[in-house]
C-alpha positions as CSV (number, residue, x, y, z in Angstrom):
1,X,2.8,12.4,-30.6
2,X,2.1,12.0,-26.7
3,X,3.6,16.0,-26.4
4,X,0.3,16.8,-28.2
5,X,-1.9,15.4,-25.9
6,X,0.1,15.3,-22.0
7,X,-0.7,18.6,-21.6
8,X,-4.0,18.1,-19.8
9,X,-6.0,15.4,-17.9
10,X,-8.8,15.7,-19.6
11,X,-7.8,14.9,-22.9
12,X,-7.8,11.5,-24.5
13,X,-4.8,10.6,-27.3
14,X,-5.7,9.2,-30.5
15,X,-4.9,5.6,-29.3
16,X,-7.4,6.0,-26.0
17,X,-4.9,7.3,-23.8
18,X,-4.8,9.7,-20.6
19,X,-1.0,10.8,-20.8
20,X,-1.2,12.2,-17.4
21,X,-2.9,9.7,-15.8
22,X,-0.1,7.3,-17.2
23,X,2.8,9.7,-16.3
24,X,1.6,9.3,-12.0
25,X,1.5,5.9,-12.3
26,X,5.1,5.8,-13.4
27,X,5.9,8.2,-10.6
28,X,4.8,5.4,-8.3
29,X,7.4,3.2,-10.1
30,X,10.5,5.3,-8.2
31,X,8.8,5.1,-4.6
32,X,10.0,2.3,-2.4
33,X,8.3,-1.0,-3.0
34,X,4.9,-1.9,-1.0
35,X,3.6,-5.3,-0.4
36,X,0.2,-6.6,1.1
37,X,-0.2,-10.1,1.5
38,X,-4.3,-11.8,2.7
39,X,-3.6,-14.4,5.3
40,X,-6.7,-16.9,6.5
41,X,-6.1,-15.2,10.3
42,X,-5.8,-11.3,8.7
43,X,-3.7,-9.3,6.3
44,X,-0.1,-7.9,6.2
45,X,1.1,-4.5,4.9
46,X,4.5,-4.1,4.9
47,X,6.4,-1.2,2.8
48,X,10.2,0.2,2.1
49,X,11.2,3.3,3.8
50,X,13.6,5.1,1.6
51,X,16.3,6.8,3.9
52,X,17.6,9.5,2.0
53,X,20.0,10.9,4.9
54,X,21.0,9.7,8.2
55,X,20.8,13.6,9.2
56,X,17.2,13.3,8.8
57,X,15.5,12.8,12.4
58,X,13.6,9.6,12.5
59,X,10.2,10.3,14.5
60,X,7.5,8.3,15.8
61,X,4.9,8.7,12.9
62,X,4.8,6.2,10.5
63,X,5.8,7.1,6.5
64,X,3.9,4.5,5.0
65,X,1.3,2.5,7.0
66,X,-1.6,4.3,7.8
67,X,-4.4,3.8,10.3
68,X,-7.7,4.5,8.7
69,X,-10.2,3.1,10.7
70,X,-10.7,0.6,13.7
71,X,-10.7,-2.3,11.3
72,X,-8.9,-1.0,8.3
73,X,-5.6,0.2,7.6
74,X,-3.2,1.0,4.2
75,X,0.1,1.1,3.3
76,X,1.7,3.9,0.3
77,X,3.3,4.2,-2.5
78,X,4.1,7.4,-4.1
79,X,4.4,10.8,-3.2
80,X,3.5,11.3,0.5
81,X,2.2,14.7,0.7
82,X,-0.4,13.3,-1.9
83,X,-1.1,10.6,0.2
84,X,-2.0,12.5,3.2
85,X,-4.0,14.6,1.5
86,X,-6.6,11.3,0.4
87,X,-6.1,9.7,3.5
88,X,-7.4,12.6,5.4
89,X,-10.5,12.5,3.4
90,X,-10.5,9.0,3.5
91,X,-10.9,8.6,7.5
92,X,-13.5,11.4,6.8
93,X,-16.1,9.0,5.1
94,X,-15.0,5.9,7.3
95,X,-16.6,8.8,10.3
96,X,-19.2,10.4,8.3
97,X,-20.8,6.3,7.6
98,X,-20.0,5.4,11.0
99,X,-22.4,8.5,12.0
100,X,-25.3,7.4,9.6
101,X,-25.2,4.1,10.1
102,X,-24.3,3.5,13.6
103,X,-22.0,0.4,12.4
104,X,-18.1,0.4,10.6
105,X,-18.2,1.5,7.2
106,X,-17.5,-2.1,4.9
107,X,-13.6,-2.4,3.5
108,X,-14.6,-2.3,-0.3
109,X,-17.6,0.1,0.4
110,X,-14.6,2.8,1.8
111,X,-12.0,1.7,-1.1
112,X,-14.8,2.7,-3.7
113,X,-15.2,6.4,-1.9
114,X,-11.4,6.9,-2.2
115,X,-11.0,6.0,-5.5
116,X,-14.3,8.3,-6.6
117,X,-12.2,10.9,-5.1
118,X,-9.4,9.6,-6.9
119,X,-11.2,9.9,-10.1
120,X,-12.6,13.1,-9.9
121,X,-8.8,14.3,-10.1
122,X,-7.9,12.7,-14.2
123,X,-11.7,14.3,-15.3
124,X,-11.8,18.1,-14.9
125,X,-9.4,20.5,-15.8
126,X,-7.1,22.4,-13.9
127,X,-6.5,19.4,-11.6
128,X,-3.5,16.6,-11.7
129,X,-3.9,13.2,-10.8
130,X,-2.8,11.9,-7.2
131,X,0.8,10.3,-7.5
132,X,0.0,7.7,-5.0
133,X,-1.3,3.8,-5.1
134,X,-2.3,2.2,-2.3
135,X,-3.0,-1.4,-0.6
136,X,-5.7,-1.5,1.3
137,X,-6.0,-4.4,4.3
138,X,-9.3,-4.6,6.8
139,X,-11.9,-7.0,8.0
140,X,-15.6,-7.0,8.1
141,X,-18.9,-8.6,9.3
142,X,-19.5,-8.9,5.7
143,X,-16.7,-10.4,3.5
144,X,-13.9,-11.2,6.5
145,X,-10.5,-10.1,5.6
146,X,-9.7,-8.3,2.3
147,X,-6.9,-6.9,0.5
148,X,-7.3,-4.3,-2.1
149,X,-5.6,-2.1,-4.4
150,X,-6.1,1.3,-5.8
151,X,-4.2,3.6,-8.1
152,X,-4.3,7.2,-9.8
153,X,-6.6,6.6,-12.4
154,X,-9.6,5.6,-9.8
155,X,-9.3,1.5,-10.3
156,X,-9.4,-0.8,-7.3
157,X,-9.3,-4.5,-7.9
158,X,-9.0,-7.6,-5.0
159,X,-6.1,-8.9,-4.2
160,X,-4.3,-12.1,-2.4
161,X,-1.1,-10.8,-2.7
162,X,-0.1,-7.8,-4.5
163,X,3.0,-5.5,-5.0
164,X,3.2,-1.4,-5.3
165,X,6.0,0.6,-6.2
166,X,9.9,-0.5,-7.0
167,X,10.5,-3.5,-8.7
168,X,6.7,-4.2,-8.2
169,X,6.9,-6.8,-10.9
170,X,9.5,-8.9,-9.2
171,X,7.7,-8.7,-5.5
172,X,4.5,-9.8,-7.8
173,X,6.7,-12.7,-9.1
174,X,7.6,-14.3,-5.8
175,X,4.2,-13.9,-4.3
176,X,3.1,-15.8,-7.6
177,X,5.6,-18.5,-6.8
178,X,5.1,-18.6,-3.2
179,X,1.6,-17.8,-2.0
180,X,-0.9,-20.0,-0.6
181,X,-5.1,-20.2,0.1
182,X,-4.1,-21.0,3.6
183,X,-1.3,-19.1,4.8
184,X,-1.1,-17.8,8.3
185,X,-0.1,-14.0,9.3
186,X,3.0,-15.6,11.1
187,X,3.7,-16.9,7.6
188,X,2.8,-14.1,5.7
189,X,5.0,-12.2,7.6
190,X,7.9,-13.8,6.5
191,X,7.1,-13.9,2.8
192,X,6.4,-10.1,3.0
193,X,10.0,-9.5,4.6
194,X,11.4,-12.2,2.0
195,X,9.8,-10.1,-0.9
196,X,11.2,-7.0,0.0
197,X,14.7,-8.6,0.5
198,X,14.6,-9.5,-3.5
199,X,13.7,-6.3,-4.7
200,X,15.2,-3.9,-2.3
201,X,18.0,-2.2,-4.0
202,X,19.7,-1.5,-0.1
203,X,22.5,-3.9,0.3
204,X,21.5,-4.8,3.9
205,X,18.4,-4.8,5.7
206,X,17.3,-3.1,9.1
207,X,14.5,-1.7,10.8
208,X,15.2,1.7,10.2
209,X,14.3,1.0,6.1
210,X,11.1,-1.1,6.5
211,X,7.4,-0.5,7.9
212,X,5.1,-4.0,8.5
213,X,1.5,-3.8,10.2
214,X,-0.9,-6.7,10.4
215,X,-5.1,-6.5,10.8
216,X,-6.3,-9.4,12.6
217,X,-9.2,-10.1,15.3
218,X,-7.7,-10.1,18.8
219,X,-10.8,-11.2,21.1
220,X,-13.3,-10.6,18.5
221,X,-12.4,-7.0,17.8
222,X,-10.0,-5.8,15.3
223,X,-6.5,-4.3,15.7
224,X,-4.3,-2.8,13.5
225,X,-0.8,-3.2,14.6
226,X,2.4,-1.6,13.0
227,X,5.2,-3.5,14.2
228,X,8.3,-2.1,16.3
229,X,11.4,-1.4,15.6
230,X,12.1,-4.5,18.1
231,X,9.7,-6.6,16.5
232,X,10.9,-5.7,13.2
233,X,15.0,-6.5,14.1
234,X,13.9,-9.8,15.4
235,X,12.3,-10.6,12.5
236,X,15.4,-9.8,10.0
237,X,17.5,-11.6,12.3
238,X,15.3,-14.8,12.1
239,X,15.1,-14.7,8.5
240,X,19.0,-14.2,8.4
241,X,18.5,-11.2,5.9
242,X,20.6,-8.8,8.1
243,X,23.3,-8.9,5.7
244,X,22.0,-10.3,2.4
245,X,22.5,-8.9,-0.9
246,X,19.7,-8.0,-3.2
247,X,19.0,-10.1,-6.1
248,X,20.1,-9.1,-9.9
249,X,17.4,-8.0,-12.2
């Protein structure tokens, strides 16, 4: 039955379905998991890098978290050409407001212009849905820190702790267990590298295979940091997680 109707966006199954739509967010299913995690003091992205080679030259630029404005930044899960095309236009708006209105553009008010743009892509023919989700983390004058997420078919929802990607449902299931109203960054930190030590399908953990970046007000401004590959070892080797073996399904 679904051969019938997966041929296009734009057209809706019998049962109310967009096969299409469906069929990208599976895609994001095979990327390497995500995690973003809303502290009291800020908000942690952190994300698995999926090393297919150690031929491949590792540079400086990032794979997963993304800075996409002063106070707001986003971690990936999917296909990363795709993402790079929406975050483009994404830092776009954040300018375009920021031009208008002489002030930051608001967390949620820049999450609902990327997934308008989002949507645009499972209505019209001739155009495929974005095989990306992403978790977004930022702070305004408005609402303080926020998480949020966003997938292919347009939806964003608010989140305290949320998982993308691999074994999403797993990461989902610790945070469940594990999260608190009150939790610090410093904390948060080590849940996020905790959560991606259950559902990592590596059999050891190092910087190389990890991304982590936090949003927080440093002297009443905010920064978005992406943590080292110093910070990041430390870390692991705190946790003891160096050499631990992932979890059974």
């Amino acid at each position: 039955m679904a051969r019938r109707y997966d041929s296009r966006t734009t057209i809706f199954s019998p049962e109310g379905r967009l096969y299409q739509v469906e069929y990208a967010m599976k895609a994001i299913g095979h990327a390497g998991a995500a995690v973003g995690i809303l502290a009291k003091d800020g908000v942690v992205l952190a994300a698995e890098k999926k090393v297919t080679t150690k031929l491949l030259e590792q540079g400086a630029k990032t794979e997963k978290n993304y800075k996409l404005d002063d106070h707001i930044a986003c971690v990936v899960a999917g296909i990363t050409a795709d993402a790079n095309t929406i975050i483009n236009s994404t830092r776009v708006s954040a300018l375009r407001y920021k031009l208008k209105f002489q002030e930051p553009i608001p967390v949620e008010t820049l999450v609902t212009y990327t997934a308008q743009y989002k949507q645009q892509y499972t209505q019209f023919g001739g155009l495929r849905p974005f095989g990306v989700a992403f978790l977004y983390g930022g702070w305004d004058a408005q609402r303080g820190f926020q998480l949020y997420q966003s997938d292919p078919s347009g939806n964003y929802s608010g989140w305290k702790a949320t998982a993308i990607g691999n074994n999403f449902q797993a990461a989902q299931s610790i945070l469940k267990q594990e999260y608190k109203d009150d939790i610090t960054v410093d904390e948060a930190l080590k849940l996020a590298l905790k959560t991606l030590s259950k559902t990592m399908d590596s059999t050891s953990m190092n910087s190389e295979k990890l991304e982590f970046s936090t949003v927080r007000l440093v002297n009443g401004r905010t920064e978005c940091h992406v943590l080292t590959d110093a910070e990041l070892a430390q870390m692991i080797k705190d946790a003891d997680l160096a050499s631990q073996q992932p979890q059974d399904d």
